[in-house]
Structures are given as C-alpha cells and as structure tokens.
N, C-alpha and C positions, 0 to 999 in steps of 0.2 A: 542124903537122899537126892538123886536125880531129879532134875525137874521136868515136867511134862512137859514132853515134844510137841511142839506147832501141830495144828492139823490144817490140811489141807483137802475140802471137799470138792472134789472136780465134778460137776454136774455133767453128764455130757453123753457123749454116742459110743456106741462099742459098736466097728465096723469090721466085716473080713475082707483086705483088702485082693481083688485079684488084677496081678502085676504084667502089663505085658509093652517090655522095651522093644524101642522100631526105631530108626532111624530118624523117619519121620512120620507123619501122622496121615495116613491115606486120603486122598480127596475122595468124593461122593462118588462111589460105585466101584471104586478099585480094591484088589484084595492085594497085600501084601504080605510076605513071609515075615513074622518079628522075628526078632533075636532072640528072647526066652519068654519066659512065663513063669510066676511064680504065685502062691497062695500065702498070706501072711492077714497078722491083725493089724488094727488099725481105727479112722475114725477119731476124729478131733478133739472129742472129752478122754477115750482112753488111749492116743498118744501123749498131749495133753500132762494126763496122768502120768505114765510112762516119764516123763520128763521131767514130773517134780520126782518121782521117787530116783531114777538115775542120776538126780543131777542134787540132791542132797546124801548121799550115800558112796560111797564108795561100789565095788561091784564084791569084795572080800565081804563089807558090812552085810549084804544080801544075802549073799550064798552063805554066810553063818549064822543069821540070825542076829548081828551084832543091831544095839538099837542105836537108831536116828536120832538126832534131835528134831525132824521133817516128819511127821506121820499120815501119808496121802491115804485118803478114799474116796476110790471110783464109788461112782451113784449112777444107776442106769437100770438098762434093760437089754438080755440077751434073746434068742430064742431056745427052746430045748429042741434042736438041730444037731447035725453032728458039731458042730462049729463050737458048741458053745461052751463043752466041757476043756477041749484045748486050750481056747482063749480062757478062761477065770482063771484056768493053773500058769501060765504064761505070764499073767498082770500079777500071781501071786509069788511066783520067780522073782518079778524084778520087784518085789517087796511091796507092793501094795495091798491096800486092806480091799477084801471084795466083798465082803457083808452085804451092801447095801445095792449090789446087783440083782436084779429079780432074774429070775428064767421065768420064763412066761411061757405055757405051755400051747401047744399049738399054734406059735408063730415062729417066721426067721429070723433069726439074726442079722443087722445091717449088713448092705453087701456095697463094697466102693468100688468100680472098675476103671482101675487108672493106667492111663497110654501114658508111657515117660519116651521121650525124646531122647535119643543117646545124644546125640552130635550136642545139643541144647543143654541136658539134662532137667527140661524144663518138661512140668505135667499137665495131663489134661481129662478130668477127675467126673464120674457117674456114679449118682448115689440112691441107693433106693434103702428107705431110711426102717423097713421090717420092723423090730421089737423095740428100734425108739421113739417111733412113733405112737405108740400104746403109752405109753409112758404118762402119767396122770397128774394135773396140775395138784400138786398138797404136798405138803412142807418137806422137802429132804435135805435141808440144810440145819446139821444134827447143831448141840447147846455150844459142844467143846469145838466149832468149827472157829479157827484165828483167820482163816482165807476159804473166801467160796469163790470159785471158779466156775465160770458159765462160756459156751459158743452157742449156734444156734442149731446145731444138728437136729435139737428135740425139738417138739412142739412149743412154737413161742410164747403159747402163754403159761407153758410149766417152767420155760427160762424167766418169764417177767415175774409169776407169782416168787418164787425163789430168790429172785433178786429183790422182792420186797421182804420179806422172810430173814436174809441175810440182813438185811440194811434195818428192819427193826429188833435184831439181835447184838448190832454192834460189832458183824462178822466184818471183815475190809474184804470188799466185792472188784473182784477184776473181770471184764468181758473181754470173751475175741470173738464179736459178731459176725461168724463167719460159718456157711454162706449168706453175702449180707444183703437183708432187707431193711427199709426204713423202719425204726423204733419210734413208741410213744414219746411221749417227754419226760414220763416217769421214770422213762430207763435211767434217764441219764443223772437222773439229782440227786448228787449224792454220792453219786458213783464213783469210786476212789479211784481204778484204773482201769482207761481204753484202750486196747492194739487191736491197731488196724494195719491195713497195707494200703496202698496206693486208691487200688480199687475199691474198699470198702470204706475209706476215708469219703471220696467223691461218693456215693453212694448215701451215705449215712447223713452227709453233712450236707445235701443238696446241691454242688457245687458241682456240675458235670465235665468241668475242664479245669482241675487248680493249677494256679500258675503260682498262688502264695501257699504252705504250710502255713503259714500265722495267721491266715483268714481264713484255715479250714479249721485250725486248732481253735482259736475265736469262737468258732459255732457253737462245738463241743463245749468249751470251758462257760458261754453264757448260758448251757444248759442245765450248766450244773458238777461238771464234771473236773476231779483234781489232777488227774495224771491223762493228759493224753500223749500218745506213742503210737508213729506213723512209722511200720517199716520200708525201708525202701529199697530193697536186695542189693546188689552190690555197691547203691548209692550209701546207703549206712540207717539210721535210724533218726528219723525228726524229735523230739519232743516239745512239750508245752506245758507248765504248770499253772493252775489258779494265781500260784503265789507269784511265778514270774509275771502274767499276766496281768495283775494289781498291780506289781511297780514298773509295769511298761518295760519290759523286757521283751524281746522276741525269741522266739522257741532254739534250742539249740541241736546241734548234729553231733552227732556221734557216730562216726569211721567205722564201713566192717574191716573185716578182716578180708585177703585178698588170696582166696584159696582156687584151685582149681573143681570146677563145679561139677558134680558126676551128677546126681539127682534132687533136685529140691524139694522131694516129698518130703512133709513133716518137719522142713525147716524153722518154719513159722511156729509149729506144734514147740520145738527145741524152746525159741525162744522164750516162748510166751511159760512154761515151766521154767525154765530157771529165773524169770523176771517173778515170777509167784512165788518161786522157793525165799527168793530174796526177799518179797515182801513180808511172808511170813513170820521168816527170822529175826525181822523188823518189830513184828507187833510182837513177837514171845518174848525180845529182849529185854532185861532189867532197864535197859537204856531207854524204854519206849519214849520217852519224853522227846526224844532226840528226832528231828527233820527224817524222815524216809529221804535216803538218797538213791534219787535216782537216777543220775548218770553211771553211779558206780555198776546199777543194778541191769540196764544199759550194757554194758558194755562187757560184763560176765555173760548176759543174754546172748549177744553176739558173738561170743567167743565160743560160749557151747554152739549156738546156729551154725557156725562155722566148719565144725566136727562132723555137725549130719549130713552136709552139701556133699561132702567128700566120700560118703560110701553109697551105695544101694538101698532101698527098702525105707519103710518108714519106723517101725518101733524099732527096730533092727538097727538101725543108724545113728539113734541116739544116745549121747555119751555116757556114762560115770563121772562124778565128779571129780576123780582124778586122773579122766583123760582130757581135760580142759585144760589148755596149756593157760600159764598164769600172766601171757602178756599177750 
C-alpha cells in the first residue's frame, strides 16, 4: 500500500493577472506604446500553489493523472465572473486540488496590473484584491494538512486566525508576508518558516536601512521564529536558524544561480513552493526525526527561481520538476 502523500494547503489569493511589457515605465502624464499585453492567472497563494504542484511532480505525472507523493490545495476565493471558470480548470491542469475555492457569487475575481520592464525585466505590480477580500476569518487549514502556506494577499486577520489554527494542529506553518505590513508577535511564535526579500525583511523587522542580515534575522528568531530566509536576487539567499543562533553562528549565504533575466514575475512565488515542497517531504518522511535541512532546500529553491527569471508570465513560467537542472 502507498502511503499518503504530504498535503500542502496554500491559503492565499487567486488573481488575473493583466500583463503589459514597455521598455520602461512612463513618468506622470506620458502615454507610451507598450510592446504587448497579455491576460493570464496569477496572485501569490495560487502561484504559490502552482509551484508546489509543478515543482513536485513531473508535467507527464499531471497530464496523466500519475499520483504525487505532494498533494497541494489551493484555499481561497474566486468570483462567478468570466475569469473564474478558466482559472479553477487551469490550477486543475497543473494538478491541484480546488475543493476548497469558493466562487462567490456577485463579486470579482482579483485583478493584478503588472508593468514589466523589458530592458530590466524587473516589475511593478497593482492589486485590487475583489473575492479575496470576502474571504472570512474560520478555520481552512483542513486535519490531514503536513504544510500550511500563507502570504498576505487576504484579509490579515484570516491569515493570523489560520496561522493559529495551523500551529494548534501541529501543521509546520511557512509565511511569505508579502505585501508586507508589520505583524503582531503572535505571528511570529512558533513559526517554523519566514521568506522574505530585502524589503519586507526591513519592513517586518523594524530596521529601515539593514546593513547586518544577522541583526535583522536576530529580530525574527527572538520572536520566535525557526527558519528565517532573506532573498536577495541576484545576490543569492541569506539564512538564519534558531539552532544556529543558540550556538552563535552567524546566518549563512547561499549563491543564485547566474541566468539571464527576462521577467521576475513569480520568481519569489517559484521559490518559496519548492522551499514548501521540500519542507513537506521532510515532515512525511519515515526520517522525520532527522534535522530539516535547509541549505539543501535553499538551493533546489533557487534553482527552480532561476527557471522562471528566464521566460515571460507568472504561472506560465514556472517549472516541472524535471525541468530543474540538478546543479
């Protein structure tokens, strides 16, 4: 008998993203021609998603049905728009479970408006947050969850209630508080694993100009928190554990990979799924006794992020697990 596959519940936003590449980014009052436009899904819980289910599975394993040892579910809210019957079938393509999406009837669906930068490939993101904002704080972090996954696209205190919900279930709880505001201190206690980036590192930890990683990671881990993980894009990824922390270690770096950059949508979205798939794998494993490592988990993160810099689009862009190259 097989054994039951990890689940993964990603609490989070179902957005439609609308795509429009320029050169550069117009100043106040100019109209410029872009280079195209495009209409795709999107939205940080069901990229997110997208990410654990691509990046545990093969793309053969999906399109036949083959089972995962990874079993993802998106948790949200759509609208009954046109939007909303293409996106469920689109997240069920790439092998996610959508049960636990509500359509909500007479609202929208989230809508993202993102300006990418060709020259840069760097973005610059408008969110109007529609049917995840309805979204109501009471428990969606189901018995059988190994990993709950939270950003903060929804209503904060359905992200805070759930993140207590998970942590008195024994679920291992990862955040990517993002867009970020400052958190109670409940967020943080307990809290197995933090990714952040640069700006929501300063942001989070009060620290409006870091010049240390170990004195922002510091804040974090006196808060309560086991894994913190600061990306830092082409610089690579910082981390901090509790445990290094107790025996006076300082945080260690971990190298990206050095690709040419086309668009950074959903980069971050990449990593932060395969750094969850890995975690999951961790707690299903007969091995559980065994250290969570997370340099290794690290640095398969960054290999898949590495994959989606390189093409267009955000769900679009991220990989299969066996298009991750293995060094």
């Amino acid at each position: 008998m097989s054994p039951k596959p990890a689940v993964i519940s990603v609490v989070g936003s179902l957005n439609v993203d609308l795509v429009t590449r320029t050169p550069r980014v117009p100043v106040a009052g100019e109209t410029l021609t872009s280079e195209s436009f495009d209409i795709g899904f999107g939205g940080k819980g069901a990229n997110q998603a997208v990410a654990c289910a691509r990046l545990s599975r093969t793309q053969h394993q999906a399109t036949n049905s083959e089972a995962s040892d990874v079993d993802v579910r998106m948790v949200g809210a759509v609208g009954d728009d046109e939007f909303a019957g293409g996106f469920l079938k689109s997240l069920q393509k790439d092998g996610l479970n959508t049960e636990n999406v509500e359509v909500l009837k007479g609202k929208k669906t989230g809508v993202a408006v993102i300006i990418v930068e060709t020259e840069s490939g760097e973005n610059r993101i408008m969110f109007c947050p529609g049917a995840n904002h309805e979204v109501e704080a009471r428990d969606l972090v189901d018995e059988e969850s190994s990993v709950a996954l939270f950003q903060l696209e929804l209503p904060v205190d359905v992200v805070l209630h759930n993140m207590r919900v998970a942590r008195n279930k024994g679920v291992e709880t990862i955040i990517n508080p993002a867009p970020a505001i400052p958190l109670p201190e409940e967020a943080y206690q307990g809290l197995g694993h933090l990714i952040v980036n640069e700006t929501e590192a300063a942001i989070l930890s009060g620290i409006e100009h870091p010049t240390s990683w170990d004195r922002v990671a510091a804040v974090f881990v006196s808060r309560g928190v086991k894994n913190v993980i600061i990306t830092l894009g082409r610089e690579g990824v910082y981390y901090q554990t509790q445990k290094r922390q107790a025996d006076s270690q300082a945080g260690h770096m971990v190298a990206a990979r050095k690709v040419k950059v086309v668009d950074t949508t959903a980069a971050g979205d990449t990593f932060v799924g395969a750094y969850s798939v890995a975690v999951a794998r961790w707690r299903s494993s007969s091995s559980q006794g065994a250290s969570f490592d997370v340099d290794a988990a690290i640095t398969y993160a960054n290999r898949a992020a590495s994959m989606t810099v390189q093409k267009k689009g955000a769900q679009s862009s991220i990989p299969w697990a066996d298009e991750v190259p293995e060094s």
